[in-house]
C-alpha positions in Angstrom: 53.2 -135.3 26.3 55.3 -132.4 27.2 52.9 -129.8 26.3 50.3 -131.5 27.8 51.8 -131.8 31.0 52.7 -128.3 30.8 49.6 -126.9 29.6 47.4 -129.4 32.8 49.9 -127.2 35.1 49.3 -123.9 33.9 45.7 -124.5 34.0 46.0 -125.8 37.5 47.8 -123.0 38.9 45.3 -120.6 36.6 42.8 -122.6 38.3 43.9 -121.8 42.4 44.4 -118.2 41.8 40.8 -118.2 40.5 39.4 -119.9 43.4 41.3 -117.7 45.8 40.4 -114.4 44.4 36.8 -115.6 44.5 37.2 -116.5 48.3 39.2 -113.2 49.4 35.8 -111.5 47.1 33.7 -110.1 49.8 29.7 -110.5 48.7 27.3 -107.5 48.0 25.3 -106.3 50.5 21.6 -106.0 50.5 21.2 -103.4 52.8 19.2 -100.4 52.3 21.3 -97.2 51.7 21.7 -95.2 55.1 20.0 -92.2 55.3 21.6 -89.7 56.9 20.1 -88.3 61.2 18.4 -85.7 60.8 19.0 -83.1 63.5 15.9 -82.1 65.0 17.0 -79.1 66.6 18.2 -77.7 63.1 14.6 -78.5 61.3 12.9 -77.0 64.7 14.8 -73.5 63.8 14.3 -73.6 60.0 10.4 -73.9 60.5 10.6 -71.3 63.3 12.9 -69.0 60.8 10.4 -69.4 58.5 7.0 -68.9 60.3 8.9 -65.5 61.5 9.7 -65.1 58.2 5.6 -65.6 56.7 4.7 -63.2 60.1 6.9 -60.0 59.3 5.8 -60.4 55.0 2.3 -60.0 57.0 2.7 -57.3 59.0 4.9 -55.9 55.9 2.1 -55.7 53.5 -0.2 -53.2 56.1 0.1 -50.0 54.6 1.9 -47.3 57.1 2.5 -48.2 60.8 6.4 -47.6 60.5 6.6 -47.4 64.6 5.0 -50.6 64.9 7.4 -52.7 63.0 10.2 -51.1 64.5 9.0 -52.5 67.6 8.8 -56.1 66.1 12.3 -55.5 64.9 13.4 -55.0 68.6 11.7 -57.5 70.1 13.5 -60.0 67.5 16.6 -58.7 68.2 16.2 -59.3 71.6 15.5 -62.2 72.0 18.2 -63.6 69.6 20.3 -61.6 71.9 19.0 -62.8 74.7 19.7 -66.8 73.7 23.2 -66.0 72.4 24.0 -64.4 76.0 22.5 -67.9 76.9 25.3 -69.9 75.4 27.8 -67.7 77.7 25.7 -68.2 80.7 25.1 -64.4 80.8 22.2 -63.1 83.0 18.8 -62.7 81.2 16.1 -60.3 82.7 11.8 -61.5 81.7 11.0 -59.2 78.9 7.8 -57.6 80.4 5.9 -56.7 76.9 2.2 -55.1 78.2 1.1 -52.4 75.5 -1.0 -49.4 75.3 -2.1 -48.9 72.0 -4.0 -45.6 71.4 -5.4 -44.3 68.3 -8.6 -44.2 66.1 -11.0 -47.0 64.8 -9.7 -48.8 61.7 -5.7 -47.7 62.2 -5.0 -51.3 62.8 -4.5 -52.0 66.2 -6.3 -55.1 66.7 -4.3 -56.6 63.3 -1.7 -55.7 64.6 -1.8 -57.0 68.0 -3.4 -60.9 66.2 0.4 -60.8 64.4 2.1 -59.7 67.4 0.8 -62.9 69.2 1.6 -65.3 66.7 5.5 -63.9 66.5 5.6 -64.2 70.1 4.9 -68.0 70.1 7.0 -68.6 67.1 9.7 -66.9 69.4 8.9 -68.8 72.6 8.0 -65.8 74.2 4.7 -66.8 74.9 3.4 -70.1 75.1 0.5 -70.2 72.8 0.4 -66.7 70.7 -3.4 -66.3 70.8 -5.8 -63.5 70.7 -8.7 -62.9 73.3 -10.1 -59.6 72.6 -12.4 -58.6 75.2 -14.6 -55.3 76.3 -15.9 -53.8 79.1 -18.9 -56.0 79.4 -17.0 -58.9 79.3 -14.9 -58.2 82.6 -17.4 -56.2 84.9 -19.6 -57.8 86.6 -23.0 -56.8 88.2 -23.0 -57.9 91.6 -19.8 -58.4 94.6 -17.7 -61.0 93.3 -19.0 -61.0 89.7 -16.2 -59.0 88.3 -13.4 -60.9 89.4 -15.5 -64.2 88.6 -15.5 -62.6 84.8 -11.8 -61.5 84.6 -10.6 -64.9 85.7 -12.6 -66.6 83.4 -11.2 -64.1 80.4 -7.8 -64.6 81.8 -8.0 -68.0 81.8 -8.7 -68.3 77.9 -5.8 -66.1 76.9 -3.3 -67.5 79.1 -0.4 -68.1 77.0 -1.4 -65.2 74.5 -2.9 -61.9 74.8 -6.1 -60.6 76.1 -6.8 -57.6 74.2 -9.2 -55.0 75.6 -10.6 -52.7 73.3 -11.8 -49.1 74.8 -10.2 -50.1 77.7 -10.7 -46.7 79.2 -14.3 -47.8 79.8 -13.5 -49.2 83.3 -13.3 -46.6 84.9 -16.1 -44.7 83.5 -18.2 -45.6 86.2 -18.4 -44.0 89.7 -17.7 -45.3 93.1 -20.0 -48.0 93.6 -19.3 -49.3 90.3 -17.3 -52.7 89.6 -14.5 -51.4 86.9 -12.2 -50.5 89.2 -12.0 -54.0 90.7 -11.4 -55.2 87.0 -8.8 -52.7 87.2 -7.0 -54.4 90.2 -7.6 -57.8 89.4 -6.1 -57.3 85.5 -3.3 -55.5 87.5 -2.9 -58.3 90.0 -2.5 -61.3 87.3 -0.2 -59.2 85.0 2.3 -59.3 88.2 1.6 -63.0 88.6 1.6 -64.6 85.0 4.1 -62.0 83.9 5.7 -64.7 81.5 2.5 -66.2 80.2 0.2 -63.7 79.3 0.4 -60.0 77.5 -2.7 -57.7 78.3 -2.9 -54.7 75.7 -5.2 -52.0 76.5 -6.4 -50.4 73.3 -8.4 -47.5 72.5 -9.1 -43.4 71.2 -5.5 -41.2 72.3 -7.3 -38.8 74.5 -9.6 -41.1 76.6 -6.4 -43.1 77.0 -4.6 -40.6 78.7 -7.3 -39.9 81.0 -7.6 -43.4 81.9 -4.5 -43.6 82.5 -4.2 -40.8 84.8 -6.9 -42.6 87.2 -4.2 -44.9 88.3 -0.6 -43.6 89.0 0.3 -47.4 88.8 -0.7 -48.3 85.8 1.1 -46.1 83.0 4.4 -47.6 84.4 3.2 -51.3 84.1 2.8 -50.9 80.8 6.3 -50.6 79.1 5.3 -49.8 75.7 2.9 -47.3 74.3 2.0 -47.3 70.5 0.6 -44.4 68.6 -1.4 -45.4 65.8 -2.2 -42.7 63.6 -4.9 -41.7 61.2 -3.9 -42.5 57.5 -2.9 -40.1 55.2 -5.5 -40.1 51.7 -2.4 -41.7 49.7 -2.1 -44.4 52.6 -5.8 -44.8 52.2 -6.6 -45.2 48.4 -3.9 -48.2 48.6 -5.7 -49.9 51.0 -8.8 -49.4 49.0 -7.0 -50.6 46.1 -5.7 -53.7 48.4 -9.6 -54.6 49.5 -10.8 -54.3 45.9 -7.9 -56.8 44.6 -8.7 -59.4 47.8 -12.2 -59.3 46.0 -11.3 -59.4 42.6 -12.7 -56.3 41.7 -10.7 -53.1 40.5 -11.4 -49.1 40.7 -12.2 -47.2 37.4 -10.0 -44.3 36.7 -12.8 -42.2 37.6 -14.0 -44.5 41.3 -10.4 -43.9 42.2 -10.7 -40.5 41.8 -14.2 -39.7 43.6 -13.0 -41.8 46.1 -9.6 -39.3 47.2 -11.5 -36.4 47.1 -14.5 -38.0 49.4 -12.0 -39.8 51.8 -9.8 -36.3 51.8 -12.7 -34.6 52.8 -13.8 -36.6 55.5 -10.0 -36.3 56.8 -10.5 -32.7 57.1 -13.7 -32.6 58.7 -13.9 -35.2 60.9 -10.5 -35.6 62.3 -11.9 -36.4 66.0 -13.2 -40.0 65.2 -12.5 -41.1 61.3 -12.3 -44.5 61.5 -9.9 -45.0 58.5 -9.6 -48.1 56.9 -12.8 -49.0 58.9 -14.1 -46.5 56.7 -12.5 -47.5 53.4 -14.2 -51.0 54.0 -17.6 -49.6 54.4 -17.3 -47.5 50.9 -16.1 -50.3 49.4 -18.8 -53.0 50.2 -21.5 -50.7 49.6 -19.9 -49.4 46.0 -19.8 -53.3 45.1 -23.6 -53.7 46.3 -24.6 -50.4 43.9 -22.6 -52.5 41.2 -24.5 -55.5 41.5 -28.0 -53.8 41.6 -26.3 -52.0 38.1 -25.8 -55.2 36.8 -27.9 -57.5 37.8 -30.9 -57.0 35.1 -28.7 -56.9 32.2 -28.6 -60.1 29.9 -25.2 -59.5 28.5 -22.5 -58.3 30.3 -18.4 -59.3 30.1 -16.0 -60.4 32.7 -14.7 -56.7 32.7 -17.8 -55.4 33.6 -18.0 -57.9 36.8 -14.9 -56.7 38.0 -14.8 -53.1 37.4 -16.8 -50.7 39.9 -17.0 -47.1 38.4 -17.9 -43.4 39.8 -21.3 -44.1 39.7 -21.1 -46.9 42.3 -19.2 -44.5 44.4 -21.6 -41.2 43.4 -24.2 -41.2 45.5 -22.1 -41.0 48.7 -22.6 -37.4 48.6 -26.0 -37.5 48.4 -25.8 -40.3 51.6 -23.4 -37.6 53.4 -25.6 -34.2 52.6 -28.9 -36.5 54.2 -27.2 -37.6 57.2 -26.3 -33.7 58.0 -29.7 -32.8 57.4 -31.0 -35.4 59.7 -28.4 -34.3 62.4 -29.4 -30.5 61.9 
């Protein structure tokens, strides 16, 4: 009996602390794991980082232009500059960005200003980052009140970007009854008013440039920064030839590549006044790959190699083409 009465209170007492530590026990929850805020404001600068980031490996992999991503480089620094002086409540003048870009055809200009536009957006410098390029025809008018009825309607589509006008010198070609000069004025009029949301570039040949320039003792100091755009060298050229080729999935024979140096170093030397560059390269190139594919295109067997591959004798009757042409102009 003994035992048994002490064993029944043992197991009683063993019994209440069981029950009590299964009370005190607090049940699992069900809920979902938490998943941490996200901070918008750090995702909005890693995709702007990186969309910088995709923009300078593009403007990177042009061959030569050394000035003109300098220039980039500044106006990136600035601006980070100019939002850290921000956090200290520092004074911030408009960055006034209107460009003259003079050089030849084909030296990039028009790339260049396309990237220029998109890194502005991604920078918040302009609102949209887009490219209107535009010519003479497309802002003067042929009656009173035409012209400005044109500008305003080129303005309009690149508020928020850039209007780009190509041989811009063409305005004031005409005399004094003619309309460019009130495209002139109005251009001049909206860059004063819309300052921070549009960027007019005026783009053409260094010499025509300067004249145009001179027409208006206003205008070369409205325009902050001037760009030289040079020619490319033969070296500069043959990689962009090589660059086209490899966009095409084609390649240059030993002996193309060579023809092709000689030809393009040539036309360097002898007409310097208006080579158009890689304007030029491009040309060569899709007319070498035509010759190749009326070489290949009666043969039954042919290899992958052979599809790829464009030789000397796709690029060898460029002389004869060039010796023709100064015939013709004689």
């Amino acid at each position: 009996m003994k035992q048994t009465t002490r064993f029944s209170l043992t197991y009683s007492l063993e019994d209440k602390k069981l029950k009590q530590s299964r009370e005190n026990r607090t049940e699992p929850t069900t809920q979902a794991p938490s998943i941490p805020e996200v901070n918008k404001e750090t995702v909005y600068k890693t995709e702007t980082e990186e969309g910088i980031q995709r923009l300078v490996g593009e403007l990177e992999q042009l061959v030569g232009l050394g000035k003109v991503k300098e220039l980039v480089k500044e106006i990136r620094a600035y601006v980070e500059i100019c939002r850290r002086r921000e956090q200290f409540r520092l004074r911030n003048d408009s960055l006034v960005l209107h460009m003259i870009f003079k050089g030849n055809p084909g030296t990039g200009k028009t790339t260049v200003a396309r990237i220029l536009g998109k890194m502005l957006a991604e920078l918040k410098v302009l609102p949209k980052g887009h490219l209107i390029e535009v010519e003479r025809a497309d802002l003067v008018g042929e009656y009173i009140g035409h012209t400005a009825q044109k500008c305003r309607e080129q303005l309009k589509k690149a508020m928020g970007g850039i209007l780009f006008i190509d041989e811009a010198y063409s305005l004031a070609r005409g005399g004094e009854k003619d309309f460019g000069k009130e495209a002139i004025d109005t251009l001049v009029k909206a860059m004063e008013d819309h300052k921070n949301d549009i960027i007019l570039i005026l783009a053409g040949y260094e010499r025509e440039m300067e004249k145009f320039l001179r027409t208006n003792p206003g205008l070369r100091s409205r325009f902050p920064i001037h760009l030289q755009f040079p020619d490319y060298s033969c070296e500069e050229l043959l990689e962009i030839a090589h660059k086209m080729v490899a966009e095409r999935q084609y390649k240059l024979t030993i002996g193309a590549a060579e023809f092709l140096g000689e030809y393009l170093q040539e036309q360097l030397e002898s007409n310097k006044t208006n080579f158009s560059n890689a304007r030029l390269v491009r040309n060569l190139i899709e007319k070498a790959i035509r010759r190749q594919a009326l070489r290949l295109v009666n043969r039954h067997i042919y290899s992958r190699e052979e599809l790829i591959m464009l030789t000397r004798e796709d690029f060898s009757q460029l002389d004869e083409e060039e010796s023709e042409f100064k015939l013709w102009q004689a």
